[in-house]
ZAZALO-603082 format. One line per field, with one value per residue (C-alpha): residue number from 0; x, z, y; residue in three letters. Coordinates in steps of 0.5 Angstrom, whole numbers, always signed. Layout:
resi <- NUM | ...
X <- X | ...
Z <- Z | ...
Y <- Y | ...
resn <- ALA | ...
//
This chain:
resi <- 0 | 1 | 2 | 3 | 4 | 5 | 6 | 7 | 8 | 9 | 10 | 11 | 12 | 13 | 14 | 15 | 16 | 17 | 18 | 19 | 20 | 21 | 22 | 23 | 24 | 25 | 26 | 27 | 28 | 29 | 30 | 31 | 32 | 33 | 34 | 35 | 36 | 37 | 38 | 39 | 40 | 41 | 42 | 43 | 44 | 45 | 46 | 47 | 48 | 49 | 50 | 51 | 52 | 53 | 54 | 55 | 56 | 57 | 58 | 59 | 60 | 61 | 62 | 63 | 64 | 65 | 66 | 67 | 68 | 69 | 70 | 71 | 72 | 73 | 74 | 75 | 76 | 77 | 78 | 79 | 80 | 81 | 82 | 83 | 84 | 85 | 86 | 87 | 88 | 89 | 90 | 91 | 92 | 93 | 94 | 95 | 96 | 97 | 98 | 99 | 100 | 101 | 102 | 103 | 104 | 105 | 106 | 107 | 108 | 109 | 110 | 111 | 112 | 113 | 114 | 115 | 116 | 117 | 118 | 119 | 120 | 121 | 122 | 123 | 124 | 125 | 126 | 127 | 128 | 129 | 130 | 131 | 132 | 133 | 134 | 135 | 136 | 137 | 138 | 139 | 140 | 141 | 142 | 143 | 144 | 145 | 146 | 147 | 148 | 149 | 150 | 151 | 152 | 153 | 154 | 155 | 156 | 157 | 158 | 159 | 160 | 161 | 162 | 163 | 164 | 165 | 166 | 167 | 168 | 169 | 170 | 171 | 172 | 173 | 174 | 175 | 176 | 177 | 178 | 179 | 180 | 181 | 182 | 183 | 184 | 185 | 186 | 187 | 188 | 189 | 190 | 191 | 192 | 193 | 194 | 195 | 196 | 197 | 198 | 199 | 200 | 201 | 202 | 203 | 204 | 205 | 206 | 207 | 208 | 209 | 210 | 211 | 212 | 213 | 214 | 215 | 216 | 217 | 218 | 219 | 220 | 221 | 222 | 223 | 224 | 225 | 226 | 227 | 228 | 229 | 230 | 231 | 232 | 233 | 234 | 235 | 236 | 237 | 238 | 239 | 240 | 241 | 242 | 243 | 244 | 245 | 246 | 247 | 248 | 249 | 250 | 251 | 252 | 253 | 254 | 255 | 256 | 257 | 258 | 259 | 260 | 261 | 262 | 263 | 264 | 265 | 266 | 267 | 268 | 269 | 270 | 271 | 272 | 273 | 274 | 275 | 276 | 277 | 278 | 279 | 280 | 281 | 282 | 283 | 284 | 285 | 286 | 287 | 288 | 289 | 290 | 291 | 292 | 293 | 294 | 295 | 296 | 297 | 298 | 299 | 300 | 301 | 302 | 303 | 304 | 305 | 306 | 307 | 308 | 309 | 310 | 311 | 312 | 313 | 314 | 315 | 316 | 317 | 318 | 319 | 320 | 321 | 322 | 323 | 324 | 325 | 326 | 327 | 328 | 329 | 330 | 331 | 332 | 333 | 334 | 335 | 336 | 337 | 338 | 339 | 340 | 341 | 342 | 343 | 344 | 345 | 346 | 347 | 348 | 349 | 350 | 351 | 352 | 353 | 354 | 355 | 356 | 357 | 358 | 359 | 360 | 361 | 362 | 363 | 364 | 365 | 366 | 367 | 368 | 369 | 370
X <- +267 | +261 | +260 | +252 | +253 | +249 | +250 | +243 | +235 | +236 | +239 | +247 | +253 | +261 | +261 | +268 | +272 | +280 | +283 | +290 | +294 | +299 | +302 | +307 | +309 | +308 | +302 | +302 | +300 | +293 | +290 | +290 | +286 | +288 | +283 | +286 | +284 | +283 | +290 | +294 | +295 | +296 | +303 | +302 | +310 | +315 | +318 | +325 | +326 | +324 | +328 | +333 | +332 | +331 | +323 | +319 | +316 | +309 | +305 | +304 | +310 | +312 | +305 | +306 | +313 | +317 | +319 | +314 | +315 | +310 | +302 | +303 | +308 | +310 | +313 | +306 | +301 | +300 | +298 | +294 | +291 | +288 | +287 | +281 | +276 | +275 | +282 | +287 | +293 | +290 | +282 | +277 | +276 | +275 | +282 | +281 | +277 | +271 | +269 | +263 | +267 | +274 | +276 | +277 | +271 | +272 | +266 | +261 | +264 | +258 | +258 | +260 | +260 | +264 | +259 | +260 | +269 | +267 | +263 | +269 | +274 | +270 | +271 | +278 | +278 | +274 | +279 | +284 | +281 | +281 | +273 | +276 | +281 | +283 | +282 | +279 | +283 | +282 | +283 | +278 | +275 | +279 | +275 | +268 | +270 | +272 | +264 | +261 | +265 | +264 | +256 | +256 | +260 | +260 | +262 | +269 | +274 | +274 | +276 | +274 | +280 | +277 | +280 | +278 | +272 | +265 | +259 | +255 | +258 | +255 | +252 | +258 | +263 | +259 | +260 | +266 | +267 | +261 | +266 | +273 | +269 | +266 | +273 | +274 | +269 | +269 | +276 | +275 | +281 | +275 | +271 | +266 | +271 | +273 | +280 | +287 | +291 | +295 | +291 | +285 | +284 | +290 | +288 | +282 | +285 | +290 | +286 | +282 | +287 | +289 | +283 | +283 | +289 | +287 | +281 | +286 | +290 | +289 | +289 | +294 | +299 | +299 | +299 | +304 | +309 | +309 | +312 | +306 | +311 | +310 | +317 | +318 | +312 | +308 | +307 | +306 | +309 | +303 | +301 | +307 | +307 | +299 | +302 | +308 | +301 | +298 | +302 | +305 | +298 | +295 | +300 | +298 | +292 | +286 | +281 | +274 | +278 | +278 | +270 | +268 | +271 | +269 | +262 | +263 | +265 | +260 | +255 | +258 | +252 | +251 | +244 | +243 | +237 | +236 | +230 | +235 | +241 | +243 | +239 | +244 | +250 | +247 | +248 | +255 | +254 | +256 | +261 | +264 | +270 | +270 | +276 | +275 | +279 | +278 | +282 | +279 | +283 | +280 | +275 | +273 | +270 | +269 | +270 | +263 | +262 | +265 | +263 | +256 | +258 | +261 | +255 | +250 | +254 | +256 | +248 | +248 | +253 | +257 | +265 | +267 | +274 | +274 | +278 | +279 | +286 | +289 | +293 | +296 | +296 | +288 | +285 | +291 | +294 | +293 | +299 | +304 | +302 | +305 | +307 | +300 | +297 | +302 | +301 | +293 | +293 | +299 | +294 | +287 | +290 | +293 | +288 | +280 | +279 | +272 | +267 | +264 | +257 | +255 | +259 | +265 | +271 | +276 | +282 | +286 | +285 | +286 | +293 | +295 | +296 | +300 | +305
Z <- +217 | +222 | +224 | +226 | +232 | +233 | +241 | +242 | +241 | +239 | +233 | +236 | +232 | +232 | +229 | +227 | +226 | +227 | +225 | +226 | +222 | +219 | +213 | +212 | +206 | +199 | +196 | +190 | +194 | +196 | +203 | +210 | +214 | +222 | +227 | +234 | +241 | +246 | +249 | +243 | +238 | +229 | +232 | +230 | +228 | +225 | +219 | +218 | +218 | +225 | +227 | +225 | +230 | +236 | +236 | +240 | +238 | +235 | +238 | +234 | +231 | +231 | +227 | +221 | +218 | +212 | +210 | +211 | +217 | +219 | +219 | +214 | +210 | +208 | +201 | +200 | +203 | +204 | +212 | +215 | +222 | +225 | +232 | +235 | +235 | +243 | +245 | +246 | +241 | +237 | +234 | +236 | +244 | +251 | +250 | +244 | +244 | +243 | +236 | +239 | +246 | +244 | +251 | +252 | +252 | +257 | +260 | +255 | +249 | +246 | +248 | +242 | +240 | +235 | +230 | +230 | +230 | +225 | +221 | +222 | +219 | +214 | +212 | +212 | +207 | +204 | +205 | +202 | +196 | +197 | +196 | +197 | +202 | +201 | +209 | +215 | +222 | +229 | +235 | +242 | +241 | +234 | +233 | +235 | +229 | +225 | +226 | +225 | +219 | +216 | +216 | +216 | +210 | +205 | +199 | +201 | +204 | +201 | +208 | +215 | +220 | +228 | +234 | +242 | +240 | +240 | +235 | +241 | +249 | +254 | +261 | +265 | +260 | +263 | +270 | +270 | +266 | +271 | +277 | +273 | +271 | +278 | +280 | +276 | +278 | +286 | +286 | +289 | +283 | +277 | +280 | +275 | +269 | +270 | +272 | +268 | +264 | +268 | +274 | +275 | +278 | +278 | +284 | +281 | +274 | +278 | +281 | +274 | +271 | +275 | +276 | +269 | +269 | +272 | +267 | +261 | +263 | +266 | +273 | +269 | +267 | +274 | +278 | +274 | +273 | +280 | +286 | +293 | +298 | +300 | +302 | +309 | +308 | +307 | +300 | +294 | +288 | +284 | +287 | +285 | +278 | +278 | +282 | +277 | +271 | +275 | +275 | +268 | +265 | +269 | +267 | +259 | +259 | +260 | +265 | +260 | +255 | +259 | +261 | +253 | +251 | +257 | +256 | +248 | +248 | +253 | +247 | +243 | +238 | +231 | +232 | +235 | +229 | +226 | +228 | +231 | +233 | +227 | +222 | +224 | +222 | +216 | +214 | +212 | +205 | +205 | +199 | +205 | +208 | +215 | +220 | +227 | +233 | +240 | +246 | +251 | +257 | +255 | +261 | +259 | +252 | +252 | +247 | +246 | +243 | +238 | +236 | +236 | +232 | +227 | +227 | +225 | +219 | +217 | +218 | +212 | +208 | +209 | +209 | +216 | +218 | +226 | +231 | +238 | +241 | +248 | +251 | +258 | +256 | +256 | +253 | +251 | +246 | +241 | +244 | +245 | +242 | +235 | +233 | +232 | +230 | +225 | +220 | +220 | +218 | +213 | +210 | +210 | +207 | +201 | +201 | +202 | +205 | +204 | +207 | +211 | +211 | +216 | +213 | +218 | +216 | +222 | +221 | +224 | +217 | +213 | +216 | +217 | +209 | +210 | +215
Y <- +245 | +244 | +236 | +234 | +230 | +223 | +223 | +226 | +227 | +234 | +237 | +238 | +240 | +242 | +249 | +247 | +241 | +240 | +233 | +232 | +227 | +224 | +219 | +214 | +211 | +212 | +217 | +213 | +206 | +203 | +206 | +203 | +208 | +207 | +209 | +209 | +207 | +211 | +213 | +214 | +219 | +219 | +218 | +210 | +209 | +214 | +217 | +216 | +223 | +223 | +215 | +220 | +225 | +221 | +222 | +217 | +211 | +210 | +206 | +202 | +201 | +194 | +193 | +198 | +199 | +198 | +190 | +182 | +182 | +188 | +186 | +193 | +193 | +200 | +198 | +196 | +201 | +208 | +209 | +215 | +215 | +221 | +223 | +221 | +226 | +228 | +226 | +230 | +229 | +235 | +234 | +237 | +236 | +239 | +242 | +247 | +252 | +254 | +260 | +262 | +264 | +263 | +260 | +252 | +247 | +244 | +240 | +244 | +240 | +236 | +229 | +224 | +217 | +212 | +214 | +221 | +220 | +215 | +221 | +226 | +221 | +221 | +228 | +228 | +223 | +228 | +233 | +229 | +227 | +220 | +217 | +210 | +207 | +198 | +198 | +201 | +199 | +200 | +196 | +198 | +204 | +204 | +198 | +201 | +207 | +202 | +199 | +204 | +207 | +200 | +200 | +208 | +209 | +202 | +205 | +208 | +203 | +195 | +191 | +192 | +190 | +190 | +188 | +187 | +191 | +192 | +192 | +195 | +196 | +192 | +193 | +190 | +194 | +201 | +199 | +198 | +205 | +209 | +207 | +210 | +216 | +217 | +217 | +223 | +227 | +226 | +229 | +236 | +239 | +237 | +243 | +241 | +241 | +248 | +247 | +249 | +245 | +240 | +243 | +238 | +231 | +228 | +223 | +222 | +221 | +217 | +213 | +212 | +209 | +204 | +201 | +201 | +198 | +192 | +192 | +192 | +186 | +179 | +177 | +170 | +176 | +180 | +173 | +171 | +177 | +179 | +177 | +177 | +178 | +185 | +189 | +192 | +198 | +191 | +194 | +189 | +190 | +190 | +196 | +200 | +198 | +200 | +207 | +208 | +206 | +213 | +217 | +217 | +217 | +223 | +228 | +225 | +226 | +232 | +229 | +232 | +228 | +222 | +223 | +225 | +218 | +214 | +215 | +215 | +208 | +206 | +209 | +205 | +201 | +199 | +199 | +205 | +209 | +202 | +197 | +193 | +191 | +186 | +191 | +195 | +191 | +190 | +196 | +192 | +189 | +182 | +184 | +187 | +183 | +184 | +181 | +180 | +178 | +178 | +175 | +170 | +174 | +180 | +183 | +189 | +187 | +180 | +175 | +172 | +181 | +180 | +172 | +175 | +180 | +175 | +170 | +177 | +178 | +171 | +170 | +176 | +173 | +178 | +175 | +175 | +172 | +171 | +168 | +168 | +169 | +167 | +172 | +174 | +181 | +181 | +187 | +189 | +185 | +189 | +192 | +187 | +181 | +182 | +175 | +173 | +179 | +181 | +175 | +176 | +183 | +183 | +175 | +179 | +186 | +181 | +175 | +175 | +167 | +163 | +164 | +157 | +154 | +160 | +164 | +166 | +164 | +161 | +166 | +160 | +156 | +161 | +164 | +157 | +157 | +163 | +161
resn <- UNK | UNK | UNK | UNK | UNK | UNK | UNK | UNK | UNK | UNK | UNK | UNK | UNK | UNK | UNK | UNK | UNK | UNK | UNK | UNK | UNK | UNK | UNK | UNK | UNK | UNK | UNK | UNK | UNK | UNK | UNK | UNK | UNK | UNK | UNK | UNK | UNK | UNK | UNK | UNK | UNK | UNK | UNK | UNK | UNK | UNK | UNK | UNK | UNK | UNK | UNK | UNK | UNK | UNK | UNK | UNK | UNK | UNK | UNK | UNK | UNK | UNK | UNK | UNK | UNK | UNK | UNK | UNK | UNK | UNK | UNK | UNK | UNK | UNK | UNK | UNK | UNK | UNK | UNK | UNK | UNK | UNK | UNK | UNK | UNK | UNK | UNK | UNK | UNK | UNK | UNK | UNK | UNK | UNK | UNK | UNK | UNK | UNK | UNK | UNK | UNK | UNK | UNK | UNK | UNK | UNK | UNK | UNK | UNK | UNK | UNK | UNK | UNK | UNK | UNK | UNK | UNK | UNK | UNK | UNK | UNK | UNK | UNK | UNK | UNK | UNK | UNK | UNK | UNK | UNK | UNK | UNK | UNK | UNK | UNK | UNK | UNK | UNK | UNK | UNK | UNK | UNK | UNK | UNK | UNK | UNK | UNK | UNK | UNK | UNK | UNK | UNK | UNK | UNK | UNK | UNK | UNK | UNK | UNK | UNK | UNK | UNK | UNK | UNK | UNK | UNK | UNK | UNK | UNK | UNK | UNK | UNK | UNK | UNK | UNK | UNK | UNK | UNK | UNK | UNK | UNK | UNK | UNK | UNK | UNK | UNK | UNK | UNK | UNK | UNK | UNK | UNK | UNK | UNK | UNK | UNK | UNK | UNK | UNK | UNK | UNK | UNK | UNK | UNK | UNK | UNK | UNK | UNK | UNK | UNK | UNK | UNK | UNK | UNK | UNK | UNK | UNK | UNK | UNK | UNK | UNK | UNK | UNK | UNK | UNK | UNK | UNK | UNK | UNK | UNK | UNK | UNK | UNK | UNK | UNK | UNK | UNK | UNK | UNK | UNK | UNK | UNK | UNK | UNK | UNK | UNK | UNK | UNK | UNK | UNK | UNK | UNK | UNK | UNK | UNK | UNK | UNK | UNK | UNK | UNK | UNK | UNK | UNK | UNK | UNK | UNK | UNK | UNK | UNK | UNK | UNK | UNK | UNK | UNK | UNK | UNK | UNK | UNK | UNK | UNK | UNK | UNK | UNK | UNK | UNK | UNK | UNK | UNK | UNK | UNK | UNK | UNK | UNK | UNK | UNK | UNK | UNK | UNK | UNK | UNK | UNK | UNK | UNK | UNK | UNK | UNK | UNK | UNK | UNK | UNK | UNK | UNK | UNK | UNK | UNK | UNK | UNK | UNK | UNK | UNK | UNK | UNK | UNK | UNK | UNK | UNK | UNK | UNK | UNK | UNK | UNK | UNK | UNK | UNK | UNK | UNK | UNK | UNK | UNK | UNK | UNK | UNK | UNK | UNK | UNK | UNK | UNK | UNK | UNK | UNK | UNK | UNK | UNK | UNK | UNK | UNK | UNK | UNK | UNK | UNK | UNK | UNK | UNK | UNK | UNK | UNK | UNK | UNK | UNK | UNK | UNK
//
């Protein structure tokens, strides 16, 4: 099927779309709809087939899982993730290839935004029959699509969860983006996106990474994880984990993936076809229960984003829970920090909360009733 694209001021569009996914649980219980970040996958946990057969660990494994101790208990819901459109992991992205040509996109596949993976998501909700989900997920540029399918989309999901996101990127955010890209696209292999597969930029991509690295984590972990004293080269430890960062991720991931998704969350923005950004927002309906959790580390996607994005919809009366959290792991949080994550998500996918005189719930009082 074809997907309108919303990144640009003329009429574009895919002429196909491919979404790949996958589900765990029981088909018969509510949905919990999984939209994932940048780096990862629809492989957000495992069957039990596959524990059996040794496959890898989901990403977020210690997240989604059968039992109370998992923020999505699997006994309780139904959970679907698909690949984000753009990444490599078998969606519509550079890497597949184009019908009108039959030879890979590459750098000619159309640029896109989070609205436009959150329209793609849409389909594939359509594809399975499901017109309604319990609850949309997501964490970075997961979040964002979240948003977006949120305001987008209000009559097919009950329940919003968005974590170390963004209803709109900021300037600072998009410098630190510009330059990662910048890396990419200088080294000599890019050759304008032309390259082969696993033939590209890797110094660039390596290069990006660990730039980006540093932007994900918080300088309270680094200076605390690692020793300063260099070793007999004079290299220090810190840089030979963010080479060791570099040289696992240029091997996973294509480069025109990279620069489609980097630039994709840089135009992130709920307002965006809307007089204005709070306008935009309201495109969620205050019936709407919302929750947001930001951390105080996080450098790359400050938490004062997500407070304004509460206060906008508490201001409207929509039910917004918002919390910000502390973490040495900054941005990625989401991805290590289980203990705090996983009884606000498994407390907001059970309960609503009250909204306060401003309409923002505090999560801390509401999981604080729970625990």
């Amino acid at each position: 099927m074809p997907l309108a694209l919303s990144s640009t001021d003329e009429p574009a569009h895919l002429p196909e779309l491919d979404i790949a996914w996958k589900e765990f649980g029981r088909a018969d219980k509510p949905v919990v709809y999984i939209m994932p970040s940048m780096s990862h996958s629809a492989h957000v946990t495992r069957t039990p087939e596959e524990k059996h057969q040794g496959v890898s660990r989901g990403w977020w494994e210690d997240v989604v899982g059968h039992g109370p101790d998992f923020g999505i208990n699997l006994d309780e819901f139904r959970v679907i993730c698909a690949a984000a459109l753009g990444a490599p992991y078998g969606s519509s992205s550079p890497l597949t290839l184009d019908p009108r040509t039959s030879q890979p996109y590459r750098a000619s596949f159309p640029q896109i935004t989070p609205a436009d993976q959150a329209r793609a998501h849409a389909y594939l909700m359509d594809e399975l029959g499901i017109s309604k989900v319990h609850a949309i997920v997501g964490a970075s540029m997961g979040g964002m699509q979240v948003l977006q399918f949120a305001a987008h989309f209000p009559a097919r999901y009950s329940r919003a969860i968005g974590l170390c996101c963004t209803g709109k990127t900021s300037p600072s955010t998009v410098a630190l983006r510009s330059v990662q890209r910048a890396a990419v696209q200088m080294d000599p292999g890019y050759q304008g996106g032309n390259y082969e597969r696993h033939n590209g930029p890797m110094l660039g991509m390596g290069l990006a990474r660990q730039f980006g690295t540093i932007c994900y984590r918080s300088r309270e972990e680094f200076d605390m994880r690692f020793d300063w004293a260099p070793d007999r080269s004079s290299d220090f430890e810190i840089e030979r984990y963010l080479h060791h960062a570099a040289e696992k991720f240029k091997d996973l991931y294509d480069a025109n993936c990279y620069l489609l998704l980097s630039k994709c969350m840089d135009l992130m923005d709920i307002g965006a076809g809307c007089e204005s950004y709070k306008q935009g927002v309201s495109r969620i309906p205050s019936h709407k229960h919302v929750m947001l959790l930001s951390y105080k580390q996080d450098s790359l996607i400050p938490a004062r984003e997500m407070a304004q994005l509460a206060g906008c919809l508490g201001a409207q009366g929509t039910q917004v829970h918002y919390e910000e959290l502390s973490s040495l792991y900054g941005h990625d949080a989401f991805l290590k920090e289980f203990g705090s994550i996983n009884p606000r998500i498994q407390a907001f996918l059970h309960q609503s909360g009250s909204p306060d005189e401003d309409g923002v719930t505090r999560v801390r009082r509401f999981v604080a009733s729970i625990l």
